[in-house]
VOGU-3710 file (C-alpha; in Angstrom, 3 decimals, decimal comma):
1> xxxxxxxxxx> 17,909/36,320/-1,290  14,391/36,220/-2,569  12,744/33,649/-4,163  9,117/33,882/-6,197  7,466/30,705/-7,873  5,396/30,720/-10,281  3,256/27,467/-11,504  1,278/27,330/-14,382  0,212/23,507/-15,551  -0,971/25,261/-18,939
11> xxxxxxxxxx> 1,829/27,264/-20,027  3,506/26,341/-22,951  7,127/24,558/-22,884  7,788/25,904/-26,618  8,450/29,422/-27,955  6,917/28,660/-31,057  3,376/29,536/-28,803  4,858/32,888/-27,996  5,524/33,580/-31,342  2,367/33,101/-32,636
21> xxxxxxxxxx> 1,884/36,383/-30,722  -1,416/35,475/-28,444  -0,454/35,171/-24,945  -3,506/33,776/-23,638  -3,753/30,650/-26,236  0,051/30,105/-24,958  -1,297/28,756/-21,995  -1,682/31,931/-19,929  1,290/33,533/-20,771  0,378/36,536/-19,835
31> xxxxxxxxxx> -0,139/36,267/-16,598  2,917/34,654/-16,304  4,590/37,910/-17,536  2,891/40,170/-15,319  3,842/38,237/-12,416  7,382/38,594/-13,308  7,444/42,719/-14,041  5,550/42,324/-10,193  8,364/40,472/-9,085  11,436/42,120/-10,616
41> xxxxxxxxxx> 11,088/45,343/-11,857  10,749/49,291/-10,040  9,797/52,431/-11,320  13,513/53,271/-13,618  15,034/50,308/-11,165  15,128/46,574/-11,046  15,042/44,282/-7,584  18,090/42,575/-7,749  17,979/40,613/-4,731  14,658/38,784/-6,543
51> xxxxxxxxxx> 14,882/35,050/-8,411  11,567/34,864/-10,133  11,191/31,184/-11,083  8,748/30,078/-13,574  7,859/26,261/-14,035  5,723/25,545/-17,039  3,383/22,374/-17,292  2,359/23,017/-20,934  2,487/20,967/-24,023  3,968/20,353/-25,737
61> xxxxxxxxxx> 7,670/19,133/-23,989  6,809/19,933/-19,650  8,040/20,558/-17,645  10,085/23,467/-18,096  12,287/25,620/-15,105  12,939/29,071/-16,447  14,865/31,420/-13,760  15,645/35,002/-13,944  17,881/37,425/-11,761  18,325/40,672/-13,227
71> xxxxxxxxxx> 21,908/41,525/-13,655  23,713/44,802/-14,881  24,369/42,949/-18,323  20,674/41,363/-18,487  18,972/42,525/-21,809  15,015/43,061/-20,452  12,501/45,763/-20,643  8,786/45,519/-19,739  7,978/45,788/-23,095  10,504/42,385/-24,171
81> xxxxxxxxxx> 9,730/39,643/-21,333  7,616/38,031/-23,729  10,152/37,749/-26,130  12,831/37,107/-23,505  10,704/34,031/-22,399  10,366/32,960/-25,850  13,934/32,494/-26,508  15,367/31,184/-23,449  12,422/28,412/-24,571  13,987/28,016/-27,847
91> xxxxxxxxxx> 17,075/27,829/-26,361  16,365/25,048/-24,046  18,912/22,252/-24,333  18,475/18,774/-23,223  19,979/17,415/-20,341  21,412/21,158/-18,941  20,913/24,031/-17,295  21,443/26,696/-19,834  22,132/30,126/-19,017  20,674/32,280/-22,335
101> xxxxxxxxxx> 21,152/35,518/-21,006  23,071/36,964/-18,106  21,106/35,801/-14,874  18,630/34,150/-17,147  18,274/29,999/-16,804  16,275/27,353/-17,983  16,207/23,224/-17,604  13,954/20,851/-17,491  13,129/20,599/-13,828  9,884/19,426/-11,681
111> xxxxxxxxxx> 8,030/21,893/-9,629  8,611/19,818/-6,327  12,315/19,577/-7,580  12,425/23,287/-7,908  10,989/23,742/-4,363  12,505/21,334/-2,296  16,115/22,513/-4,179  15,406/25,826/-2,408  13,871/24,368/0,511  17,510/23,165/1,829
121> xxxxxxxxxx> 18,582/27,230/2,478  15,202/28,999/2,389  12,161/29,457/4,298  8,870/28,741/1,929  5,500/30,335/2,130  2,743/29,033/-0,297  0,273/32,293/-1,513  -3,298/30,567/-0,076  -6,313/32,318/0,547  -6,416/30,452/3,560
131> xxxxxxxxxx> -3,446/31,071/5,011  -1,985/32,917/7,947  -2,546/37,131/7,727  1,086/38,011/5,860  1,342/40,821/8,307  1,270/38,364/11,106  3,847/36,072/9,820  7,506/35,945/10,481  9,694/35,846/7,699  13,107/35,810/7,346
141> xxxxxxxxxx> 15,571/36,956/4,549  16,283/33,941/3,133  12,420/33,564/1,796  10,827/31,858/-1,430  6,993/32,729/-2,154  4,672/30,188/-4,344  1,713/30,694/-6,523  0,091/29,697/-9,017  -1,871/31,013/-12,112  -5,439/31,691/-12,169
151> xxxxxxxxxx> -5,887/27,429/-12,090  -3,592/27,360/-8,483  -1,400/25,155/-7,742  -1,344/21,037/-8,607  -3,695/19,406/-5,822  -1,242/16,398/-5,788  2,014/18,231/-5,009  0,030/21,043/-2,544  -0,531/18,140/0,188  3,028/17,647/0,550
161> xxxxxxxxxx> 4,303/21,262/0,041  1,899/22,082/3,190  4,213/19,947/5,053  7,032/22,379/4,504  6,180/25,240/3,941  3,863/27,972/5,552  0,987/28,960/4,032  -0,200/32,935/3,991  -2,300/35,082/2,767  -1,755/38,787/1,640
171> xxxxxxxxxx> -5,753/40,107/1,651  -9,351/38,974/2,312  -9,897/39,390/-1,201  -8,952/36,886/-3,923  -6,370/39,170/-6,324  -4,590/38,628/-9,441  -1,377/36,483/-9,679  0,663/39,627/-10,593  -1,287/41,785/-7,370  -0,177/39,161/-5,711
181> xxxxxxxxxx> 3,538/39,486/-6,041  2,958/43,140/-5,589  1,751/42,853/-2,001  4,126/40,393/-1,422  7,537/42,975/-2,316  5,797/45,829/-0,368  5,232/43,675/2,790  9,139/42,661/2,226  10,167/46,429/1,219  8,337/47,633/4,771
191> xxx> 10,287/45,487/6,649  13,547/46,272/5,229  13,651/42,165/4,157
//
């Protein structure tokens, strides 16, 4: 399995922001979305052997773990991840980790939490511009990838996530979150990962 991470210490924890309609005053949300339709979706096809986990810093109730696996049964379109986003942050119940839709999660859960959870059974790259060529790198099948939105990643936690993870880099050229994530599943795709 698959795993993408995306950080943002701006995006909001409360789908009343997304319903207010403006992605960007909701803390970035849409690069957030982007990222995802990167992560999970193909032309008339979904990658369903992709987690895409988002972990929200915003106001005004952080943090927040949302995590999505496409399923047969999962209700999402391009068009609807901003809606689907909004709801499973409405639905958000105290205390739990509350599946909202089929393959669809979220719980109230740290970033490090979130990473070293998947640390114990995956390998971990961080996305760095400073980091080993992508193409050079070995990586197995059992893989989670971690960036952040167009403020990176918290400077605190990055010091001790470089002591566990690998960092790479997919380019010489600083890219979007979303182009990101697109690199990322072709590199996998060409090597049948």
């Amino acid at each position: 399995m698959k795993h993408f991470i995306y950080f943002s210490k701006s995006a909001s924890t409360s789908g009343k922001a997304l319903s207010q309609g403006n992605l960007m005053k909701a803390g970035r949300m849409d690069i957030a979305i982007h990222s995802l339709i990167q992560g999970i979706f193909l032309s008339h096809d979904f990658r369903k052997d992709i987690i895409f986990h988002f972990v929200f810093y915003g106001m005004p109730d952080p943090p927040k773990h949302i995590e999505i696996r496409v399923k047969d049964e999962t209700p999402i379109s391009k068009k609807d991840v901003a809606k689907i986003i909004q709801k499973l942050l409405y639905k958000y119940k105290e205390g739990e980790k509350r599946e909202v839709f089929p393959g669809c999660f979220i719980e109230k859960k740290s970033f490090l939490g979130v990473v070293e959870k998947l640390s114990k059974d995956n390998e971990i790259f961080i996305l760095d511009k400073k980091g080993e060529d992508i193409r050079k790198a070995n990586i197995s099948e059992n893989c989670v990838f971690i960036l952040g939105d167009h403020d990176g990643l918290p400077k605190k936690e990055l010091k001790r996530l470089k002591s566990i993870a690998t960092s790479v880099t997919v380019g010489p050229k600083m890219y979007f979150a979303s182009q990101t994530v697109a690199i990322v599943n072709n590199e996998l795709d060409r090597r049948n990962l």
